[in-house]
C-alpha positions as a Markdown table, in Angstrom:
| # | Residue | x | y | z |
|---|---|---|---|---|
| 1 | Unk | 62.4 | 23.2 | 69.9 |
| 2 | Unk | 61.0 | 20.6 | 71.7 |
| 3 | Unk | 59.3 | 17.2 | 71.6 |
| 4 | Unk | 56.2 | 17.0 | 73.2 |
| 5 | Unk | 53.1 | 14.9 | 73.5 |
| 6 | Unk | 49.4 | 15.5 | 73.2 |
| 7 | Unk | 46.9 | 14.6 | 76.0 |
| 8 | Unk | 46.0 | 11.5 | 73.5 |
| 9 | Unk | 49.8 | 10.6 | 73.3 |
| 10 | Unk | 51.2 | 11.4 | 69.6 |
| 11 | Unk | 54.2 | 13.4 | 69.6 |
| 12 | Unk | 54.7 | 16.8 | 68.3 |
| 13 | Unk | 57.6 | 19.4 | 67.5 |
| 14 | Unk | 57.1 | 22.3 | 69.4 |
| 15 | Unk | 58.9 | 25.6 | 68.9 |
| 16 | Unk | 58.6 | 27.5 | 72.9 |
| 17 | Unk | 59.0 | 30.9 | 73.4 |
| 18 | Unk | 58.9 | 32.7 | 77.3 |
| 19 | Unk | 59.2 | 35.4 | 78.8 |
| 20 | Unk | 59.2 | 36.9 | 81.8 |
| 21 | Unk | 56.3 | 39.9 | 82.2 |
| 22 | Unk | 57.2 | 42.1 | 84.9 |
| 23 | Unk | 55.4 | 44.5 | 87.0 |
| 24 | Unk | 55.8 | 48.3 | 87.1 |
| 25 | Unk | 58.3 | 47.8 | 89.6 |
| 26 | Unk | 60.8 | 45.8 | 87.9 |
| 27 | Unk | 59.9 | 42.6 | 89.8 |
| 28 | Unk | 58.9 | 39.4 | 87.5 |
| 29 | Unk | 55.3 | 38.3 | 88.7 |
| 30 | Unk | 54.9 | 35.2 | 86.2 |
| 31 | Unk | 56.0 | 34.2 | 82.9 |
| 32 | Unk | 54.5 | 34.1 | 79.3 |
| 33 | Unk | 55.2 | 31.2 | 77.3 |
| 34 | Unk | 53.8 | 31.1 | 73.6 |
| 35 | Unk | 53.6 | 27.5 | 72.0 |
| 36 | Unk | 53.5 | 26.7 | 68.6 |
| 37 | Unk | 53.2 | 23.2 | 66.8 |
| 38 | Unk | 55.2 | 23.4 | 64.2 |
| 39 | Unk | 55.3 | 19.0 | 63.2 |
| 40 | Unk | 54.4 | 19.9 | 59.7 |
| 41 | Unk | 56.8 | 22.4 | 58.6 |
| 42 | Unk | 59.5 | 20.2 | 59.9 |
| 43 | Unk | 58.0 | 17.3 | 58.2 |
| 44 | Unk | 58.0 | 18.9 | 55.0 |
| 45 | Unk | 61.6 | 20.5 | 55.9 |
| 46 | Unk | 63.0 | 17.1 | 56.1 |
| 47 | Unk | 60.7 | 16.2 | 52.6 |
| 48 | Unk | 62.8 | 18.8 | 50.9 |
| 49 | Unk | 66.1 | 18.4 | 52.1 |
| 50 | Unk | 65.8 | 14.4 | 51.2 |
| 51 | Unk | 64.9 | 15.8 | 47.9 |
| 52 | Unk | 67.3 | 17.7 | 47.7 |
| 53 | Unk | 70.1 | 15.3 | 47.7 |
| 54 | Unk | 68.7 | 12.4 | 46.7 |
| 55 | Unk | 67.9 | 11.0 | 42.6 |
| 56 | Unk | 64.4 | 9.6 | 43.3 |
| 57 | Unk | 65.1 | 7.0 | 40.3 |
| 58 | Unk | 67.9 | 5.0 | 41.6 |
| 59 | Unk | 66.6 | 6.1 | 45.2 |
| 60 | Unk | 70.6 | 6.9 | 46.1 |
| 61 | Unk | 72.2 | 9.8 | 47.6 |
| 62 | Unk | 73.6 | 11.9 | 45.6 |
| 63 | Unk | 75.3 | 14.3 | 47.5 |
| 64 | Unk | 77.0 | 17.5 | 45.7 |
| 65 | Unk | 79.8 | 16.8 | 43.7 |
| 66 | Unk | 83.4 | 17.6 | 45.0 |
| 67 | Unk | 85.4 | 20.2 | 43.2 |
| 68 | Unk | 87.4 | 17.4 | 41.2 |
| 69 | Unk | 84.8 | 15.7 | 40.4 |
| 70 | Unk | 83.4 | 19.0 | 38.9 |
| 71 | Unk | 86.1 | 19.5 | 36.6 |
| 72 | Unk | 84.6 | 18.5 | 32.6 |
| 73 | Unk | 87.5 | 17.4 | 30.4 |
């Protein structure tokens, strides 16, 4: 993953993949490179996991509770 920028500016996440593409021979004449945007996802990724570990009433972390603090007496 990358950050990158679009011709206007903004920043972006983008996930890059290349490769090399080769001739018959064996012999790399240029690469391939795939891009993807993928600023949302992540966005939402990030959303979750917040979420996820947070009590949206008190607005506090509240992380997983340790194994002693799991034990009900």
């Amino acid at each position: 993953m990358l950050i990158n920028r679009h011709k206007e500016g903004t920043e972006y996440i983008d996930l890059t993949l290349i490769s090399p593409v080769r001739q018959p021979n064996g012999e790399i004449s240029h690469y391939l490179a795939i891009k993807e945007d993928i600023t949302e996802p992540k966005i939402i990724e990030e959303e979750n996991r917040n979420l996820a570990f947070s009590d949206p009433l008190t607005i506090k972390a509240s992380l997983p509770a340790s194994p002693f603090q799991q034990i009900i007496f």
